[in-house]
Structure formats: structure tokens, C-alpha cells
N, C-alpha and C positions, 0 to 999 in steps of 0.2 A: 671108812671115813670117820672120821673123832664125832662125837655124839655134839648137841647142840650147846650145851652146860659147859661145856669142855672150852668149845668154841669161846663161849660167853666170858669168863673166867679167866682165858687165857690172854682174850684181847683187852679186856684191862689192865691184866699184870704187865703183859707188855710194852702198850701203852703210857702206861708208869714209868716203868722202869725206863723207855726211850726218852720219856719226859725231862726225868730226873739227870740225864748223862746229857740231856743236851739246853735245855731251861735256865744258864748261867747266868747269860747277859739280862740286863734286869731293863725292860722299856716300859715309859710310864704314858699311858692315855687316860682319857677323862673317861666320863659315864661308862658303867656297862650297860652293853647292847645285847640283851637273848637271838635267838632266830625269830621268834616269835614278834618279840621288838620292831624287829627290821622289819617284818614283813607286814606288822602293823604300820610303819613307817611310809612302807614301799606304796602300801593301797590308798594313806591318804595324799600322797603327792606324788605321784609317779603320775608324767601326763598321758601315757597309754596309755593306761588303766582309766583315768577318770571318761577318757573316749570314751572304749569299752564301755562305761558304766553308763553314759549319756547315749549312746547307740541302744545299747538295751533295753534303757528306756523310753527311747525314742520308738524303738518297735512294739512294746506292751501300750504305750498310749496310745500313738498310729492305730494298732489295731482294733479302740475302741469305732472306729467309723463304719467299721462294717454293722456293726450293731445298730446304726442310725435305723437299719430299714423298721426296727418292730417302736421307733423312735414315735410321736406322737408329733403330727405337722399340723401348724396353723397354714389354711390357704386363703385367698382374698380377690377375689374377682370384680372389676368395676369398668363398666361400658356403657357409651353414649352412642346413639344410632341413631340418624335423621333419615323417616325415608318418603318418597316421593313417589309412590306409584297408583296405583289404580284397581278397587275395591266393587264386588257387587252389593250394592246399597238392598236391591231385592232381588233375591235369587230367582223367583217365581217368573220372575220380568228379563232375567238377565241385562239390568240395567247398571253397566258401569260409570262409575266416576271418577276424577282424580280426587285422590286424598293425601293430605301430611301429617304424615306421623314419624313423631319425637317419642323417643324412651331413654329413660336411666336406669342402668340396672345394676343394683351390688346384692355380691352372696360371700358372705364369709363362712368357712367349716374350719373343723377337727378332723382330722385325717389317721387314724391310726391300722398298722398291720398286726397281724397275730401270729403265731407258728403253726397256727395250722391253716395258712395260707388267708383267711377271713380278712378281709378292709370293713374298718367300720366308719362310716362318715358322721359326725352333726353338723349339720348346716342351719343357715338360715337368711333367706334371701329375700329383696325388695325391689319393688318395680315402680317406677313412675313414668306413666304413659300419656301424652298430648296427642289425639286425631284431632285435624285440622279439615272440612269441608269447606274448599269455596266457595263451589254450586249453593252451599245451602248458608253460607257466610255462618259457620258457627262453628263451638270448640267445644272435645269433649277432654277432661283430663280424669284420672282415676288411680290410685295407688293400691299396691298388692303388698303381703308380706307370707311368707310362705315358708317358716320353720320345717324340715325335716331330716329323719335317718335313713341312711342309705348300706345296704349292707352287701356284699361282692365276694363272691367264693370261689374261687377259682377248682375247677375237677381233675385239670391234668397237668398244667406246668408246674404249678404253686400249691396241690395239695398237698395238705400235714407240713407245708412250708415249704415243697422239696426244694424248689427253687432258691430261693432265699437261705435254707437251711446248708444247701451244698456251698453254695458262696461262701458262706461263716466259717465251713469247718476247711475249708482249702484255703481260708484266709488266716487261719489258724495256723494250720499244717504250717503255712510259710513262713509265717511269722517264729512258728518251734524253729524249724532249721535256722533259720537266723540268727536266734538266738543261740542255742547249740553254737555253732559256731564262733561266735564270740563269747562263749562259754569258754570253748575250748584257746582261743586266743589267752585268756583270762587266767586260765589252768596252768598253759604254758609257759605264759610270763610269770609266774609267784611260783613254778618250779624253777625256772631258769632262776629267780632273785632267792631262792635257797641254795640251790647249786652257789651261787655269786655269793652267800655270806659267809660258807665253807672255805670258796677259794682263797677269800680272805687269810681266811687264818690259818688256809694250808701256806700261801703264799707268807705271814708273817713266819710261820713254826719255821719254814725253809729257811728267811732270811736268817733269823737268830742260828738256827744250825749251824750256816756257812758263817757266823760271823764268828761262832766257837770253832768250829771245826778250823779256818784260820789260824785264830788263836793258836788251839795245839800246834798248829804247822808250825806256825812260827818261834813256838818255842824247840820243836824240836830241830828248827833254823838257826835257832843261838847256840844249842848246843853244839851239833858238827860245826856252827863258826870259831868256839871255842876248842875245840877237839883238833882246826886246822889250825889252828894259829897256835896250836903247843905241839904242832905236827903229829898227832894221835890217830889222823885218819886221813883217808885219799880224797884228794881232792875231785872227786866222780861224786862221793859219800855229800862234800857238800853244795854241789852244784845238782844233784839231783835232788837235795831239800828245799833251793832254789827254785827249781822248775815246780817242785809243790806246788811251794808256798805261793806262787804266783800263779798256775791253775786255781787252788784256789779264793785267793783275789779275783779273778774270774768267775769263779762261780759265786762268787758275794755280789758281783757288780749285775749276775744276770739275775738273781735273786732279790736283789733289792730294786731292779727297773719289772721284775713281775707284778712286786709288791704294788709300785706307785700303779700300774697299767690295773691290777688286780679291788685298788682304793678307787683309782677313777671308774672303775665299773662298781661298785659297789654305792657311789655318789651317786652315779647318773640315774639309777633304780629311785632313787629318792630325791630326784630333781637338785641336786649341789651339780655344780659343774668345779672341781676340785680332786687333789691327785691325793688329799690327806684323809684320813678317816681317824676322826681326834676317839670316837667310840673305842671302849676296851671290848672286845667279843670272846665268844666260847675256843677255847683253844681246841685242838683238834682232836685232843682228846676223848670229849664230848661226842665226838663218831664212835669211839671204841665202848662209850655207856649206852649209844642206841644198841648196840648188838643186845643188851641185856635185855630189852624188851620185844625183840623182834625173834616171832619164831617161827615165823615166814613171810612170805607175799599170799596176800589176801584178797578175792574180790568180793565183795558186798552185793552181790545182786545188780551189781550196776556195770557201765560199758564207755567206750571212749566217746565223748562231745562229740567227734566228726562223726563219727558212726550213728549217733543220735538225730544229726541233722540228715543225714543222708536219708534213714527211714520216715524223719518227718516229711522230708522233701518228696518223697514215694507216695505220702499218703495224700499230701498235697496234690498229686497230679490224680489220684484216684479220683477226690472230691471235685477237681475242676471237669473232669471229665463225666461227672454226675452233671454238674452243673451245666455245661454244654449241652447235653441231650435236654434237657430242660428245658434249656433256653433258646433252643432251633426247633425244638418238636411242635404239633399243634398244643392248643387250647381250648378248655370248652369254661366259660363263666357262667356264672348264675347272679343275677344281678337281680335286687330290692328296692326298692325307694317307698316310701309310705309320708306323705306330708300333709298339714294343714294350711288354709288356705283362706286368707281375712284380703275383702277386697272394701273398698271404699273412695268417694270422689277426693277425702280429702287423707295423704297418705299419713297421717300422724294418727288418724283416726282407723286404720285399717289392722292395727293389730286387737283392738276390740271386737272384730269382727269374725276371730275365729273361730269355728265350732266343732269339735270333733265328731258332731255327730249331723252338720249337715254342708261343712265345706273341708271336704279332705279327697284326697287321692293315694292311689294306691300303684304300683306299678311291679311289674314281674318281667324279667325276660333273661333269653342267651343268647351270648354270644361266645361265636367259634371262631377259632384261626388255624390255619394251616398252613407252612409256608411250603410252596412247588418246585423250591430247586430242591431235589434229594439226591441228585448227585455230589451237590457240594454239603450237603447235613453228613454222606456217607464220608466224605474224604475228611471233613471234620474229625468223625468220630475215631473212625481209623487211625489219625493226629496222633490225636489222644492212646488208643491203646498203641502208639508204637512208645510215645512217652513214657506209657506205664512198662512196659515189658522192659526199655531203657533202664527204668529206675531199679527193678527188680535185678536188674545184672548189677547195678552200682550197690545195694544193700548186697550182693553176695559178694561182690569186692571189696567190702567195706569191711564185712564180717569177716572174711578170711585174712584181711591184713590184722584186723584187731587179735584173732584167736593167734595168730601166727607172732604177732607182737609179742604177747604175753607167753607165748610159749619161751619164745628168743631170751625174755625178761626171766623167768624161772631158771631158764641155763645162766644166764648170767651171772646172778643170784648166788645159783651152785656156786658155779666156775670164780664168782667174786669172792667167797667165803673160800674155797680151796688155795686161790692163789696169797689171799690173803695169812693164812695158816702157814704154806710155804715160803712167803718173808718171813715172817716171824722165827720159823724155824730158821733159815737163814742167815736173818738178826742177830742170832741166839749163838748161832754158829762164826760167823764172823766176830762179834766178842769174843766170843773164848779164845780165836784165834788170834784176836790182834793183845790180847792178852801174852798169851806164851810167845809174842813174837817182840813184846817188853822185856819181855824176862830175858830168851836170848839175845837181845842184844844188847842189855847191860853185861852181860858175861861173853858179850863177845863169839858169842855164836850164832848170831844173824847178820845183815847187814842196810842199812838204813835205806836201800831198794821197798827189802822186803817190809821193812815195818812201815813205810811210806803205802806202798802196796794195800797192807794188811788195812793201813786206813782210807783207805780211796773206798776199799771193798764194803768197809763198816760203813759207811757215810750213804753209802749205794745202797745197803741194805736196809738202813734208815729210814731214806724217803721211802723205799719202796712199802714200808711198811703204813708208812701214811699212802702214799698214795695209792695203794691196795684196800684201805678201810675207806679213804672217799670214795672211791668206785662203788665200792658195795652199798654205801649208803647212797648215793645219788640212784642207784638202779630201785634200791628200796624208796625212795619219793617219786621218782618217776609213776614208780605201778601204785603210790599210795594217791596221789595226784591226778594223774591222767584216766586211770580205770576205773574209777568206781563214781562214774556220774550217774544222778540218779534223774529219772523223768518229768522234763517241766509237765506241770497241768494248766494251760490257761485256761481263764474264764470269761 
């Protein structure tokens, strides 16, 4: 196989020189347009893409809600209670009486969580209480204010946050696949609109070809019409310069309906709805100058978007299924409260009344839960690891299409640079030939079949020679494109 230099070398001489034998006809358009242009073009108005880019970030803001739990809550409590029952006036006596008693009660707190599971409360709350004796016709009224911190630890759901913590990272996990995937939409579509700025100008190089390539027909049309009309040649000689020249009128007409179909995709990437592309772009040339800096397919440490989401989405089910035992297991809390406590007839005056050191309380206790269906905690859990075992076959399906992609891609690669080399030679060989088949048949030792022939073959070996260097370069965007994603980190 010819060395990489050789390669490089060859396909822009080539290239040139194809350029230069076919490059005649002169068409004039406005601005030029890079690939780079276009694709800056494509990203700010293409309405896919702006989706994509609204969906993305639709998912990174969405997923700040999960983070609400370690978020800091005002809470607000206010109740009115009228009650009507019956009170021991002396315990000693067991002597009952009816009583009425009114209360108003408000508590306002700060509510906040921690990651290692800790609730811290500040509160602070007011009481105004009316007893009513009828028996004794009189009324007692009294107000309370009663500041305090309450503190809440949970030992088995919620410790070191687990609870809480498993949510966030499977809220994560999802949120990665999500993205990944319209990652990968994203990646997709700005290869396809590179592919699309090429066809372009394969599609124009074609058109100009077929419209020189004509030309010579047609001159060599005038001449066998010349040649018959002095009776110098048979008339087969000029009916099959006919049949040419009118194939290739045909292949201008399919050439110039790719081009308009070739402009309308090129427009639609950039939101025009239009069959013209007034932009001047990179002739196709410009394929035969990437060979010079490409000296192979390369990956970066990085892997395809799907495949990225697939293992987010893996990990995703690990962490939901943390968080499931979690959150059907028992609980043991350890609960605090420590408060002061200002009481007085008249309640404006009951916050003067507080004393740390002779009206406070103190409080301690736990509380446990356990929930008793455990046959459906079991089938839960179960769920869960069939999802996980699930996802572990999708990541080994994921992986083995990707390794198997890339491998397809380095054959191609080859097999695109091989075939590429074989037009050229081709090329190379069909000039010379349609060369000596000028010369014989000015001297009358050919016959206007074959030089007809000879140029059907040059024309064929042409395109092929372009459309053998866009191949190779589209397989080289593909794997420059597609393969080398690198790993979101959210925060």
C-alpha cells in the first residue's frame, strides 16, 4: 500500500489537475461561505437545534429541584380552638365542672436539612388562652411565648443523608442520559450539516463538469456534422455523436435538478426555505487538502453520546434502587427540642418574662418505624435488581455496537483511501487514453464510437474521483464527530 505522504501529495495533484481540465465555465455567487461559516450559521438558526439547546436546558434547570430538600423552609402555623368540656377544679375532691376555653395559637420556624441527614428547626411560638367558669362567673385569660431549637436525626433511613442523597444522584444519573442523548441528536445533526455543505459543492463541481463535458460533445457534434455534409464520414459516425450529445444533455439536467434539491437542503439547515444558495463555498477541492492533515482516525478518550446515556441511565437505576430500600426500610430518629418559656396575663407582656434559667424545657426522645408488608418491600427490591441486571445487558450492547462501529469506520477509512488511490489511477489512465484516441482519429485510425467511448469513461472516472475523496472525508467527520464525547459532570 503507497505510504501516507504519497497518498497526501497525490490527491492534490490530482485534484488540480481535475480541477483545472474541468473548472471552464465561470458562475459567479456572492459572499463566501467556509464550513465553519455554515455551521456557525446552521447553530444560530436552525430550529432543531435551538429545540435541542432549550430541552438541555430545560433538563440542567429542572434538575435544580431536587436539591430543594437541603433548601431552607419558612413554616407557619395558626389555629383557633373553642372548647367546651369539663375540668377537675380540685383533684383531692374529684370535683368536676364545666369550663370554656378559647386559645389562639401561632408558631412560625426555619426548617432546614443537612447531608448528613440532621433537621434543624428555629422556631418560635405564641399562645393566647381564655378559661371561662360559669359556676364561679369569672374569666381567666394568659399569654405564652415560647422561642425554641429543635434538632432531628435520623439513624437508619436518612443517615449521612442516604435517603436524600440516593434521590439526587439518580436524579442526576437521569437527567446525564437525557442529556447525552440530545447530545447526541446535536452531534448528529452539525455532521449531517457538514456532510450537506460538501454535497453542495460536489453537487455544483458535477453540474459545471456536465456542462463542459456537453460542450466538448457538442463540438465534437459539429464536427461529424461537418465531416457529413462534405460526405467524409458515415452517417452511424454522426448519429452516434447525437446519441452523445443528448445523453449528455441528460446528465446536465440530472446534475443541475441535484444541485437545486442539493441548495434546498443546504437552506433548510439554516432556516431559508429556498432552492438557491447565493453563497460562494469551498470547492471540492478542499476534501483533497483535508487529506494533508489527517493521518488517521483518532479517539480521544472519549465514546458515542448514546452509549454515554445508556451508562448514565444504568447508574440511574442503581441509585433509585439505593433509594427504594431507603425509603420502605424502618427508621429509628432521635428527636431534641430545648425551649424557653415567658408566660404572663397580658400576652404583649409575656416575652419579658423569659428566663433561661427558670422557665425553659427540655425535651429528648425516639422514634421508630417499621413498615410489615415485607413481602412487597421484597418484590420491590427485586424490581429493582431486574432493572439493574437489564441495564447492564444495554451497556454491553451499547459497548459492543460502539467498538464494532469504530472498527467498520477504520475499514472504511482504509478501504476509502484505497479506492480513492484506484480512481485516480484510473483517472490518470483514462486521460492518456482518451488522449491517443484524439490523435487516432484525426489520422483516421479510430472511429468517433471510440473516442465518444473514451470520453464517457474519462467523465466516469472523474466523478469517481470526487466522489471517492467525499466518502473518505465524511467517514473521517463521522468518527471526528460522533466518537470522541467527553463526560458531563453535573452539579
Amino acid at each position: 500500500m503507497k505510504t501516507h505522504k504519497t497518498f497526501c501529495l497525490q490527491t492534490v495533484r490530482i485534484l488540480f489537475g481535475i480541477l483545472c481540465l474541468t473548472f471552464i465555465t465561470g458562475i459567479s455567487y456572492g459572499d463566501f461561505l467556509t464550513q465553519d461559516q455554515y455551521i456557525n450559521k446552521v447553530k444560530e438558526n436552525n430550529p432543531q437545534l435551538k429545540e435541542i439547546e432549550y430541552t438541555k436546558s430545560s433538563i440542567t434547570k429542572k434538575l435544580q429541584e431536587v436539591y430543594r430538600a437541603y433548601s431552607v423552609y419558612l413554616n407557619a402555623d395558626a389555629s383557633y380552638s373553642d372548647d367546651h368540656n369539663r375540668s377537675i377544679l380540685n383533684p383531692a375532691s374529684v370535683f368536676f365542672q364545666d369550663v370554656d376555653m378559647t386559645a389562639f395559637d401561632l408558631d412560625v420556624s426555619l426548617n432546614k436539612e443537612f447531608n448528613t441527614g440532621t433537621v434543624l428547626t428555629l422556631g418560635y411560638g405564641t399562645q393566647e388562652t381564655t378559661s371561662n367558669y360559669p359556676f364561679m362567673d369569672s374569666k381567666y385569660t394568659y399569654g405564652k411565648t415560647a422561642p425554641y431549637i429543635k434538632l432531628e436525626q435520623s439513624l437508619l433511613k436518612n443517615f449521612k443523608g442516604g435517603l436524600t442523597e440516593a434521590s439526587i444522584a439518580k436524579a442526576k444519573a437521569s437527567a446525564e442520559s437525557l442529556l447525552y442523548l440530545q447530545i447526541y441528536k446535536e452531534q448528529q445533526l452539525l455532521l449531517n450539516a457538514k456532510k450537506t455543505y460538501w454535497k453542495l459543492s460536489y453537487a455544483r463541481t458535477v453540474n459545471i463538469f456536465r456542462q463542459n463535458s456537453l460542450a466538448r460533445t457538442k463540438k465534437t457534434l459539429d464536427w461529424n456534422q461537418r465531416r457529413y455534409d462534405k460526405d467524409l464520414t458515415e452517417k452511424t459516425d454522426l448519429l452516434q455523436s447525437k446519441a452523445a450529445y443528448k445523453i449528455r444533455e441528460l446528465n446536465l439536467k440530472v446534475a443541475q435538478a441535484e444541485e437545486i434539491a442539493a441548495s434546498r437542503n443546504f437552506n433548510e439547515l439554516i432556516n431559508i426555505s429556498s432552492d438557491k444558495v447565493d453563497y460562494e463555498i469551498d470547492s471540492i477541492e478542499k476534501l483533497g487538502e483535508k487529506f494533508k492533515f489527517i493521518k488517521g482516525l483518532e479517539r480521544n478518550d472519549g465514546k458515542r453520546a448514546d452509549t454515554l446515556s445508556v451508562i448514565a441511565s444504568a447508574d440511574s437505576y442503581v441509585y433509585a434502587q439505593k433509594a427504594a430500600v431507603k425509603n420502605i426500610g424502618s427508621d429509628l430518629k432521635v428527636v431534641g427540642k430545648y425551649a424557653l418559656t415567658g408566660v404572663d396575663s397580658n400576652i404583649s407582656n409575656s416575652f419579658s418574662q423569659l428566663k433561661a434559667d427558670k422557665y425553659s424545657s427540655f425535651m429528648i426522645g425516639l422514634n421508630y418505624s417499621m413498615p410489615l408488608d415485607f413481602a412487597v418491600q421484597k418484590s420491590v427490591i427485586e424490581g429493582y435488581d431486574y432493572d439493574i441486571m437489564s441495564s447492564k445487558k444495554q451497556i454491553e450492547q451499547a459497548e459492543l455496537s460502539e467498538s464494532n462501529g469504530w472498527l467498520q469506520l477504520l475499514q472504511d477509512w482504509e478501504d476509502a483511501k484505497d479506492e480513492y488511490l484506484i480512481s485516480k489511477d484510473i483517472f490518470e489512465i483514462q486521460q492518456e487514453r482518451n488522449k491517443e484516441e484524439q490523435k487516432l482519429l484525426r489520422t483516421g485510425r479510430s472511429t468517433t464510437y471510440q473516442v465518444l467511448e473514451s470520453e464517457q469513461d474519462l467523465d466516469d472516472a472523474i466523478l469517481s474521483v470526487y466522489q471517492t475523496s467525499m466518502n473518505a472525508i465524511f467517514i473521517y467527520l463521522e468518527s471526528e464527530m460522533l466518537y470522541n464525547t467527553k463526560k458531563i459532570i453535573l452539579e
